[in-house]
C-alpha positions, 0 to 999 in steps of 0.5 A: 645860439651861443656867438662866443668864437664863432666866424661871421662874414659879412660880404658887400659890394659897396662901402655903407652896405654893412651898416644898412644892411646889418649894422645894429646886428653885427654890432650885437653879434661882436658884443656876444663874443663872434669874431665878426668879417665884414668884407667888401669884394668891389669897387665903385665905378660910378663918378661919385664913388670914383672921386671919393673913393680913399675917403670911402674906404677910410670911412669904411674902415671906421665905420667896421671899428665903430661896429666891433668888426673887421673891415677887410677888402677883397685882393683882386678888388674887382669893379662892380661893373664885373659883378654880374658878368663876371661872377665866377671870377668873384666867386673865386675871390670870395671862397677863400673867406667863405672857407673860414666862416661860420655864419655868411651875411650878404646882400638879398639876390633881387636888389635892383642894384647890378653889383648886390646881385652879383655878391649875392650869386657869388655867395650863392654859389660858394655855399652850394650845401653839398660843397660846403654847410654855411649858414647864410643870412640876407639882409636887405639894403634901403634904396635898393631892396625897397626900389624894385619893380616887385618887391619880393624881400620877405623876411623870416629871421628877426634879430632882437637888438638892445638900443645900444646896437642902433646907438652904434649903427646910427653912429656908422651911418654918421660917418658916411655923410659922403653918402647921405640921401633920403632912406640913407640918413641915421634918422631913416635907419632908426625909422627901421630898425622900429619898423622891423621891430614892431613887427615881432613886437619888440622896440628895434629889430633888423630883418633877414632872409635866412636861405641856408640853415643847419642843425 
């Protein structure tokens, strides 16, 4: 696929998502010439994203330079407590920036966590083919994805990344050292993006679940 001009929008529910999820990716996709979004649609509720909350944000915004996107945040920025219960209202935050996409990147709807769920339903619905044709792509995010009761993530799309991509995103993933635990390090990103790798045969790979696709 030729990425020169084309809009991708990447919507997440926390800051570090992005780089997680699909950093070495977006980070190729901007060096291919795509006009790359990366959106964050909620708030953090919990006592340690409440207390680092302008840091969070700063490191976000850094994080999306660093990557060759555009960080952008949501206005309403609801809380990620409203996600699920109230996720008609975020679709209708989000179908704005939905409207002007191309290509939409979003949490995997079975993550344990309650607020990727939520994104993901709002995506879900925002890009009901028979509204609207964009192509959606899954991704799956370390400590969330992986910590189900049965994990159902099984991806059919692998995106090839050159080292400089896992350069840049393991460079992002420094930044948020407020967020930093085991599976959420650099070194357990680049364990991976390997990982994801080796099993197209290839040294670096992310993984996604590709659920809306046109010809």
């Amino acid at each position: 696929m030729d990425w020169h001009g084309r809009r991708v929008l990447t919507v997440i529910a926390h800051p570090d998502d992005e780089t997680l999820g699909c950093g070495a990716t977006l980070a190729k996709l901007s060096a291919l010439g795509a006009e790359v979004t990366v959106l964050l649609a909620l708030q953090r509720t919990d006592p340690r994203g409440v207390a680092n909350w302008d840091a969070l944000l700063e490191t976000f915004e850094a994080a999306c330079t660093l990557l060759g996107c555009t960080a952008a945040v949501t206005d309403p920025l609801l809380l990620e407590s409203q996600a699920e219960p109230e996720v008609g209202r975020l679709h209708d935050v989000l179908l704005p920036w939905v409207e002007d996409a191309d290509t939409v990147l979003t949490h995997w709807p079975g993550d344990v966590n309650q607020a990727h769920r939520g994104v993901a339903r709002a995506i879900e619905i925002a890009t009901r083919p028979f509204r609207r044709h964009r192509e959606v792509l899954l991704f799956e995010t370390p400590t969330s994805t992986d910590q189900t009761f049965f994990q159902a993530f099984s991806p059919n799309t692998w995106v090839v990344l050159d080292p400089e991509h896992c350069e840049l995103a393991e460079a992002a993933m420094a930044l948020y050292e407020i967020e930093h635990e085991i599976g959420r390090r650099p070194t357990d990103l680049r364990r991976r993006l390997e990982a994801r790798g080796a099993e197209i045969g290839v040294p670096h790979a992310e993984a996604f679940v590709a659920t809306r696709r046109f010809a």
